[in-house]
N, C-alpha and C positions, 0 to 999 in steps of 0.2 A: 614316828620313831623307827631305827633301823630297828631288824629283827637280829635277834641276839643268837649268835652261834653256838650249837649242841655242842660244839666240840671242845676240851680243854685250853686247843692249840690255839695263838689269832688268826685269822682269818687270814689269807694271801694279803687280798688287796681289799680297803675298806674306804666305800667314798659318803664323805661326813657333806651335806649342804654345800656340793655341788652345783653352780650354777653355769650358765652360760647364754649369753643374749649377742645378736648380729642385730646392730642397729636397736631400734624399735622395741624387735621382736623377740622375747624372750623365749628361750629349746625348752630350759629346764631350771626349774625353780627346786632347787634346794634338795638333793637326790640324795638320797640316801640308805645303801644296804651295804653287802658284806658278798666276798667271793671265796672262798674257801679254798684250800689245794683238796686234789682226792673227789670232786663231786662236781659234777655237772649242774650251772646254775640259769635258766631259762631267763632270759629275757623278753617279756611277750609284752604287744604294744599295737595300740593300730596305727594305720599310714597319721603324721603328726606327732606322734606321740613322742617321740625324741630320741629313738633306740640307736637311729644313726651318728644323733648329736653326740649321745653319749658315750658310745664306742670309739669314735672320733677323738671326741675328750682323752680318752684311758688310752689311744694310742699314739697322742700327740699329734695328731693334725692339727687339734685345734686346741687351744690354750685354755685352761678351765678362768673364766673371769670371777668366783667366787667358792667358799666351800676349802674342806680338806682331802686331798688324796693321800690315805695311808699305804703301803707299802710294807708287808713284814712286822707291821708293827712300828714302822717309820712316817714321818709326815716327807713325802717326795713333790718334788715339781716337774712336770713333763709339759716341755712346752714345744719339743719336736717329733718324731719320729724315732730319732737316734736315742733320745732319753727314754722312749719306751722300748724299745727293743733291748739297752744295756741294762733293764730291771729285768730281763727275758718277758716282756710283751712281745706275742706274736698273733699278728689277725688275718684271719680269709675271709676274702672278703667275697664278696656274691658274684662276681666277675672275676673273680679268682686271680686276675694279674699271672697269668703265665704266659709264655710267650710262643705260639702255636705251631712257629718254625726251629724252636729246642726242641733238645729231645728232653725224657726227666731228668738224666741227670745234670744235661745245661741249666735246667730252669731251677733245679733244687739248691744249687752253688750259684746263679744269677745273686753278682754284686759282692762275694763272697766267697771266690774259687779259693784253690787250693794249687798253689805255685810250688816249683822245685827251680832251682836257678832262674826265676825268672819268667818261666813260663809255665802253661798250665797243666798240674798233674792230673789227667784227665784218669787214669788209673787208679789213683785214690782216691778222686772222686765217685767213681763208678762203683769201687766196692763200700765208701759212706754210704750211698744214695740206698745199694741196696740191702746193706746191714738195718738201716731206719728203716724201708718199706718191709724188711722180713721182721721186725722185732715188732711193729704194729700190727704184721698179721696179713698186709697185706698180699692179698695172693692173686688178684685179678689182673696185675700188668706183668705180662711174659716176658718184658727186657725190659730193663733200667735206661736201653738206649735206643727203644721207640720215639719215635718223634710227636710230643703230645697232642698233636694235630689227629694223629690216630684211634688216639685214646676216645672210650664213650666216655658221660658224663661223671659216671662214678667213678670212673677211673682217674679221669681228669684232679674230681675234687679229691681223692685220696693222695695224691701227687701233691696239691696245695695242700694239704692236713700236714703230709710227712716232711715238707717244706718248712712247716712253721715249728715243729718241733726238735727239728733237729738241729737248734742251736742254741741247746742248754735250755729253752725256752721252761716257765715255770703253770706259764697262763698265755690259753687258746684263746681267741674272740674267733668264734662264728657264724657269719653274715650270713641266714640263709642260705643252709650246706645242703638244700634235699629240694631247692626250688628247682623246677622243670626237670627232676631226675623220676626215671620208668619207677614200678615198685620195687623191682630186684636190685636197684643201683640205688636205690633207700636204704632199705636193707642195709645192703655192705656199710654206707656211709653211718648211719646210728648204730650201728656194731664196733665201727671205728672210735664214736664218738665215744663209745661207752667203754672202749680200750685204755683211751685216753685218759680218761677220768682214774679208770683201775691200775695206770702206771704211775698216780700220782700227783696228775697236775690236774691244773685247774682250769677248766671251760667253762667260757661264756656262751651260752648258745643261743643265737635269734630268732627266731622262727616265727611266721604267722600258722604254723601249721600243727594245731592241738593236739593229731593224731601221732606227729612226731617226737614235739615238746613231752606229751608225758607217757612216751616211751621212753624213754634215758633220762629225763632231767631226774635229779635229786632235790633239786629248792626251785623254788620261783622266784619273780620279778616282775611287777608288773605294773608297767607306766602308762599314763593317761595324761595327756598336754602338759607334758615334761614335769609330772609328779609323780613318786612312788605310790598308788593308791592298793598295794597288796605283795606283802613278800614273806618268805618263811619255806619250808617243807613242802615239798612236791603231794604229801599223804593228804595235807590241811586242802588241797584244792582240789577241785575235776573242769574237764572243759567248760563246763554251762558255768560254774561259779569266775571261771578266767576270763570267758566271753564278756558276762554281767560285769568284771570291774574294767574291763580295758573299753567297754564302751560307755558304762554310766557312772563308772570313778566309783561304785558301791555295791554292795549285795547281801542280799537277807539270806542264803541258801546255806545248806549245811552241804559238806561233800558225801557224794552218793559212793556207798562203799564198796558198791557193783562196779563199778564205773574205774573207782580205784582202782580194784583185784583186775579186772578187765584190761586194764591198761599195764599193768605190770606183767600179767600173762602174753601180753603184746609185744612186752618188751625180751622178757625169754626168750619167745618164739622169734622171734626177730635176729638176736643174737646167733642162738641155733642154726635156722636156715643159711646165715650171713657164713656161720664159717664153715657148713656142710658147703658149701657153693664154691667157697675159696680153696678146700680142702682137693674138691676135685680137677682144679685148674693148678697148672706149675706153678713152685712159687717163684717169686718177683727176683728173690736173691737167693747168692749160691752156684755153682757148677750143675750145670747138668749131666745127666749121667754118661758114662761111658758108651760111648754108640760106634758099630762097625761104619769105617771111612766111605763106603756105597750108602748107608744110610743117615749118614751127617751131608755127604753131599744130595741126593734126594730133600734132602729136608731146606736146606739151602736154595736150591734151585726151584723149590716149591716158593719158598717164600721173595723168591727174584720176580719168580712168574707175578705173583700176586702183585706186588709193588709196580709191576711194569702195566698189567690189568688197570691197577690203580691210578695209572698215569704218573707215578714217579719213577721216571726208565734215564733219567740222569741226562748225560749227552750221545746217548744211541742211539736218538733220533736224528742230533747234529752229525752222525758218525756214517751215519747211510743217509742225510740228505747229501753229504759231500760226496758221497762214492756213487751217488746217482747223476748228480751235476756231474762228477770225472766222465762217468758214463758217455751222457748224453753227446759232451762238447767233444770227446775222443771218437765219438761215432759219424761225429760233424765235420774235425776236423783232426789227423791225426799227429798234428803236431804239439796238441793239447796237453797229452802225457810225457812228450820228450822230455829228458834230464833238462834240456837248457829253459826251455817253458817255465817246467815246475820250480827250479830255484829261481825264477824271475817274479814267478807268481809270488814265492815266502818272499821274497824282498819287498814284491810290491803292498804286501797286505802285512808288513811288519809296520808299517802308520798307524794303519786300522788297529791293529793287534795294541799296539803300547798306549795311544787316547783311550781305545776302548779297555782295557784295563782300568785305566783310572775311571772313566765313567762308571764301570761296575761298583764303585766303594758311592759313588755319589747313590746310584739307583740303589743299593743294599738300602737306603736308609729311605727308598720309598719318594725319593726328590730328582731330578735334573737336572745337569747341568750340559745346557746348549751353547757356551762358550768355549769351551774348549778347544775348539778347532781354532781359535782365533789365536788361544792361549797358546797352542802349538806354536803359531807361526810368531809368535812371541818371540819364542824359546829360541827357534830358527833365527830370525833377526837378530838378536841379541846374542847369541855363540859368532853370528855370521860379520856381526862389525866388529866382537872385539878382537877375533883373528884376523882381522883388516889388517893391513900395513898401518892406517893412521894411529891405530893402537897396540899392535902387536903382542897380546896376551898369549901364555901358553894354553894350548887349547883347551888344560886342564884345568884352569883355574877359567875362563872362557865359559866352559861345559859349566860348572862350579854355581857360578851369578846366573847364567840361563836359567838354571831350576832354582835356582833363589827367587830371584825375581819373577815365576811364575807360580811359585807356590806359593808369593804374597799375594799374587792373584787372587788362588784359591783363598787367600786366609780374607781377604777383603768382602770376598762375596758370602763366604763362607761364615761371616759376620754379619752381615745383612739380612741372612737367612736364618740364623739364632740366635742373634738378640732382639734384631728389630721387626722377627717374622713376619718377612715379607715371602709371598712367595717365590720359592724358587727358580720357579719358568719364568717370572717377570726379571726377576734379578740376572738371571743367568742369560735373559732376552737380552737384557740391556748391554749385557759384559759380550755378550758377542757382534753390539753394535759398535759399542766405545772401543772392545781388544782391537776393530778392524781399523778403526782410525787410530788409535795409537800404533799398529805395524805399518799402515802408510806412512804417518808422521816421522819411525824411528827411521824409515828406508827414508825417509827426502824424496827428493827430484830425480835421484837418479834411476828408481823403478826397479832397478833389478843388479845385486849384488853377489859378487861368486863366493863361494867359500875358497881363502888363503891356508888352509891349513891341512897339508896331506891327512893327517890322525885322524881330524873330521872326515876328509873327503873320505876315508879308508871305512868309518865308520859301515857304510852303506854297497859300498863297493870295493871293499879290499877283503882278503880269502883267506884262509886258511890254509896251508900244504894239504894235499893231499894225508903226507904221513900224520901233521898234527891232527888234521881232524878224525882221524882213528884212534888217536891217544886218547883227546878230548872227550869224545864219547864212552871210550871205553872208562874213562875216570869216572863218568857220571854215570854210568850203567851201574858198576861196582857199588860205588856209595848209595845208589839208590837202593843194589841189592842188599846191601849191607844192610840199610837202616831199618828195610823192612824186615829181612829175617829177624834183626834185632827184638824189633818193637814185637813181634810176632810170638819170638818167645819169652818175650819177658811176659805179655797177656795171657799164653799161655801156662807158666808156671804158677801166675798167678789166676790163674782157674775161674778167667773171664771171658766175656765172649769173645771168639774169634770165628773168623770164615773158615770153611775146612781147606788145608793146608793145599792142597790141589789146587785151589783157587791162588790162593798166594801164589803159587808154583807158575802158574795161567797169565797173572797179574805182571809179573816179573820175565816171563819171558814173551808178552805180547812187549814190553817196554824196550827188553833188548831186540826184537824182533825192529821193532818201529826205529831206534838209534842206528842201527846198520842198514836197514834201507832208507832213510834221511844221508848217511856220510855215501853210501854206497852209490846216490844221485847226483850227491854235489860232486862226488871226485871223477864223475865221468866228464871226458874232454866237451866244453862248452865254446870253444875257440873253431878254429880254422885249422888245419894241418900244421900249419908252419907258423902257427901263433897259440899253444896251446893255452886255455883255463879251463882249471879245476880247482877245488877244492869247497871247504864249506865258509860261506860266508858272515864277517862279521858278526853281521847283527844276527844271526841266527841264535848263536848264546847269550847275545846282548838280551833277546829276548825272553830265551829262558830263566836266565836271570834275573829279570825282575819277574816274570810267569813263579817262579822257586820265591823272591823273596817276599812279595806280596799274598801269595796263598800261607807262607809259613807264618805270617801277621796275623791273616785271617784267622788260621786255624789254631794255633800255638800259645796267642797272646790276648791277655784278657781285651784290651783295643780290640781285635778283630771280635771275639766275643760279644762285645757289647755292642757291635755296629749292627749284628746280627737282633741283636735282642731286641735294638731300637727300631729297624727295620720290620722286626715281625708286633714287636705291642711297644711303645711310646714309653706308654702310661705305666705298664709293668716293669720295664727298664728303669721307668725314674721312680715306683716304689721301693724297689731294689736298691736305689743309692749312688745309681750312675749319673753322672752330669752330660745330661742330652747335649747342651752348647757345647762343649768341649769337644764330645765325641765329633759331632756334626760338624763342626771348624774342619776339626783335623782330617776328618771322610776326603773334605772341599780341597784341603791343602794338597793330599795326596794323589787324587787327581787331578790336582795342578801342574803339580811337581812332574807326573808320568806325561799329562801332553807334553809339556814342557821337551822332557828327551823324545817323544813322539813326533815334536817339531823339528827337533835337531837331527834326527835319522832323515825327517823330508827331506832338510835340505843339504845333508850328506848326498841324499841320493840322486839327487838334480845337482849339485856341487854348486847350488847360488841358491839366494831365495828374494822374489820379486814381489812387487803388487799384485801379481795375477794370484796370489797363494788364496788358493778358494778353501775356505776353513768353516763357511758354513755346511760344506757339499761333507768336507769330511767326519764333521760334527754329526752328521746325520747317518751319515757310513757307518760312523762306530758305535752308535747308540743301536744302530739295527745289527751291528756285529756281537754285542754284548743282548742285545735281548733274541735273538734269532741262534745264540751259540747257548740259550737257557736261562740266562738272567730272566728275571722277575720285575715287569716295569711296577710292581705292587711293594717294593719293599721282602726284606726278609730272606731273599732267595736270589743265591748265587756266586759266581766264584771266577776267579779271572782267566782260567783255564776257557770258561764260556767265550770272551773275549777273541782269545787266542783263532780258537773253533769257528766263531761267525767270522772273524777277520776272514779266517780262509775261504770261507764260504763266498764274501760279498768279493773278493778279492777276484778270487777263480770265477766268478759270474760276469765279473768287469772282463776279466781277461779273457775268456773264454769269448763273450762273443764281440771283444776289437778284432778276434781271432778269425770269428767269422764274417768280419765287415758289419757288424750292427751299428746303428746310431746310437748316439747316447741315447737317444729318446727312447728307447725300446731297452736298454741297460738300466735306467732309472725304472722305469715299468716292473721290469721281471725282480730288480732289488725289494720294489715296494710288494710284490706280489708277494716274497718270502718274507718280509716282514711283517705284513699281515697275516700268515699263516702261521706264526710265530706266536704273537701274543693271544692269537686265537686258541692255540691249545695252551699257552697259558693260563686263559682266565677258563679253556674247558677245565683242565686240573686242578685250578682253586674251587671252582665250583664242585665239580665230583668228589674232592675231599670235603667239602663242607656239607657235604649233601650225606656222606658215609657217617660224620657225625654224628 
């Protein structure tokens, strides 16, 4: 018989003859107790016993096949996920499903952000996340926009505690919230648990762990091969009597009253020391106090160090491997640094640059795609016939179908890879056998085709005046300064974290610093006397422009968000309520779509494009330009700026020594040498933060 609730009120949620069987195999014969709002109610169970089954049950993974679920005093059906969460069911589960490349407050709003026009209020997210972690009390995470990879273990599970209740939620389930936590990160976590309880809602709590269980629990529960064999009042039991029924279904014992007192005394103490500890660490939300601008910046620059220590130093490692390469090849040869050189070099590594773009949204997601290079020359061929005379399209409409037709590339494979999960090297193998024979096929017999169309050809090789590319830039220095001071003080009024203002000041004039010596390179004479070129070329903003419009996806729009999530946890991504296929299609289309115009600048810049178009060599060029510029070949980590960064890198290494007469063979060598040196501190950086764990 269920046990019958002390209190006048009904019960939260009340499961009547409960069952549930896979196949054969019967979880749970007939379950029946009662969960109360306002009290912590244990679920205690040995491995079999059905505690997963039946949590599962109550949060719609899996469909109860017998029995009633009351709700409120309602008889409810929950046959998904979504029907228990719109009852406010919320569960943490023992893997906690966060995603270790968010920070908290990405992972708090995973699945559930908070939009302003469209894109993500990350501002009012920041002050929700930490309004909930301050009104739980939590005081052990010192920013809301740490990266939870940082976090210890109780930090971590307090981040999923304050996850699950901050969305109106009425009733916790908690999977095992104190396994493999130190004692001091127990502590905080049954301190939380018992907060919880005392702001009125209702927890479920799991535990193999007695000493924890009746520390905070109010009632019990306690199942033996998926039958209730003991439930009621936390006073009515002690550990040895819990033990005796979750392993022989019975017990003769009466509860020892020492034992009781014992345990409640435990639970004070516990409480106590939990927020003596948090009391003396900052809290999680809120302004920090007023600090002289020498001591905001000290504080800053402390916490740069540590991070860079840590091995997260961003791309200033890519920033002085290229000022050591300028180095080297300028010592070698001093034509290396010339004005004409260096804008031959951006031209030449603006390929690399825009493929490897788009391969960074493939790798975000932990996958590959070694087609691309063919997929370019796609994009080339196809801009390159239909400006042909035999068709004469305007180039715009031309350029138009180019990326059409190569972002159904990306959507075909990009199909194979999530619904038919095949792997992605195989598929992406294949698509860079098959792209090479359909760019022969679409070139024919004739091997090698010019581009007919000035606009293309200008693409790659036409410039900018000397006077416009002063404009140009200065248009994009302003808006760039604009937006920052903007965004800078809006965070600041609204009395959130910000860098100290120096640093803005740093940030903003290294960028105008960088725009005037980029125009100030290209508009030096690259001609002959009596044939002058200057100016800054085409695709230089061609590339900025999608470098600006691809990071502002990333960063801005729930899509770039999710690619992230799904890159760093899968599985957390799709508790969350994001459609992994969809995402993952679209990752594949987008790096279609970018070789695609990363083909069409090749064969801008050769003004034809032939059978000789080697798309495996660049394929591999831009995978090492986007993992070598900081991308993460693991998923989770990265950003197309890295692209940009190894572009120049692999680019300036080509160049640098056709400069000096090298062979290729000794150009492929030194490329592969830095891209081994690349994922090397890679996997040293995932390792030493998982190690910091």
């Amino acid at each position: 018989m269920p046990e019958t609730d002390t209190k006048d009120s009904v019960p939260l949620l009340q499961l009547r003859g409960v069952k549930k069987h896979f196949g054969a195999v019967q979880a749970l014969y007939g379950v029946d107790f009662d969960v109360p709002a306002g009290q912590v109610t244990a679920l205690l169970g040995d491995n079999g016993a059905g505690k997963s089954v039946l949590i599962k049950t109550v949060a719609g993974i899996h469909e109860a096949d017998g029995g009633e679920i009351v709700w409120e005093g309602k008889p409810v059906r929950i046959r998904r996920p979504g029907d228990s969460s719109a009852l406010g069911i919320e569960v943490v589960y023992q893997d906690l499903a966060l995603c270790d490349n968010l920070d908290v407050v990405e992972n708090m709003f995973l699945g559930r952000e908070r939009l302003s026009g469209g894109l993500l209020d990350e501002d009012a997210m920041e002050r929700a996340a930490a309004k909930t972690l301050a009104e739980l009390n939590v005081r052990t995470v010192r920013s809301v926009r740490m990266a939870v990879e940082s976090l210890s273990g109780g930090q971590r599970q307090s981040v999923a505690v304050a996850k699950a209740v901050m969305w109106n939620s009425k009733l916790v389930i908690l999977d095992e919230p104190t396994a493999a936590l130190g004692v001091a990160q127990t502590r905080q976590v049954l301190a939380l648990v018992r907060r919880l309880a005392e702001a009125g809602l209702a927890v479920m709590l799991v535990s193999h762990n007695m000493h924890d269980v009746f520390a905070v629990a109010d009632r019990l529960v306690i199942l033996r091969l998926g039958r209730v064999v003991g439930a009621g009042p936390a006073e009515e039991f002690d550990p040895r009597m819990a033990v005796e029924l979750m392993t022989l279904g019975h017990t003769s014992r009466s509860p020892d009253p020492a034992i009781r007192g014992g345990a409640a005394a435990q639970r004070r103490a516990a409480e106590e020391k939990a927020e003596d500890e948090g009391a003396e660490r900052a809290p999680a939300a809120g302004p920090a106090p007023p600090q002289a601008a020498a001591a905001e910046m000290g504080a800053y620059l402390a916490t740069l160090r540590s991070r860079i220590l840590a091995g997260q130093s961003g791309v200033l490692p890519v920033i002085l491997g290229a000022a050591l390469i300028a180095v080297l090849f300028q010592m070698q040869n001093h034509q290396f640094l010339s004005p004409g050189n260096l804008v031959n070099l951006l031209v030449q590594a603006s390929v690399f640059m825009l493929v490897g773009m788009g391969e960074v949204f493939v790798l975000l997601l932990g996958e590959v795609d070694l087609s691309l290079g063919f997929v370019a020359g796609i994009g080339g061929v196809v801009v390159t016939e239909l400006v042909s005379p035999a068709f004469d399209w305007p180039w715009w409409a031309a350029m138009l179908v180019a990326l059409a037709a190569t972002g159904a590339l990306g959507f075909l494979q990009g199909s194979l890879v999530t619904r038919l999960r095949l792997p992605s090297f195989v598929v992406t193998l294949a698509g860079l056998l098959g792209f090479e024979g359909l760019m022969i096929a679409l070139l024919g017999t004739g091997g090698t085709l010019p581009v007919a169309s000035p606009v293309i050809n200008d693409l790659a090789n036409g410039t900018f005046s000397p006077a416009a590319s002063w404009v140009l830039a200065g248009i994009v220095i302003a808006v760039y300064a604009a937006v920052t001071l903007l965004q800078d003080s809006k965070r600041r009024r609204a009395r959130l974290a910000t860098p100290p203002f120096a640093v803005v000041l740093f940030k903003l004039a290294a960028a105008a610093a960088a725009g005037i010596v980029l125009v100030a390179i290209c508009n030096v004479n690259r001609g002959l006397a009596a044939f002058p070129f200057r100016g800054m070329p085409w695709v230089v903003p061609i590339v900025f422009a999608v470098l600006l419009g691809w990071s502002f996806i990333l960063e801005r729009t729930r899509f770039g968000r999710y690619i992230y999530a799904i890159g760093g946890s899968a599985e957390a991504a799709r508790r969350a309520g994001i459609s992994l296929v969809w995402m993952r299609t679209l990752a594949f289309v987008i790096a279609a779509t970018t070789a695609g115009l990363g083909g069409i600048i090749y064969a801008s810049r050769l003004r034809s494009i032939s059978t000789s178009f080697d798309g495996g060599t660049i394929v591999l060029y831009t995978v090492a330009s986007a993992v070598i510029g900081g991308t993460s070949l693991f998923g989770g980590r990265g950003h197309p700026l890295h692209a940009v960064l190894g572009g120049l890198i692999i680019a300036g290494i080509v160049n640098g020594m056709a400069l000096l007469g090298l062979s290729a063979a000794v150009q492929l060598m030194a490329t592969a040498i830095v891209l081994l040196a690349s994922i090397t501190v890679d996997v040293v950086v995932r390792r030493r933060g998982a190690t910091a764990r």
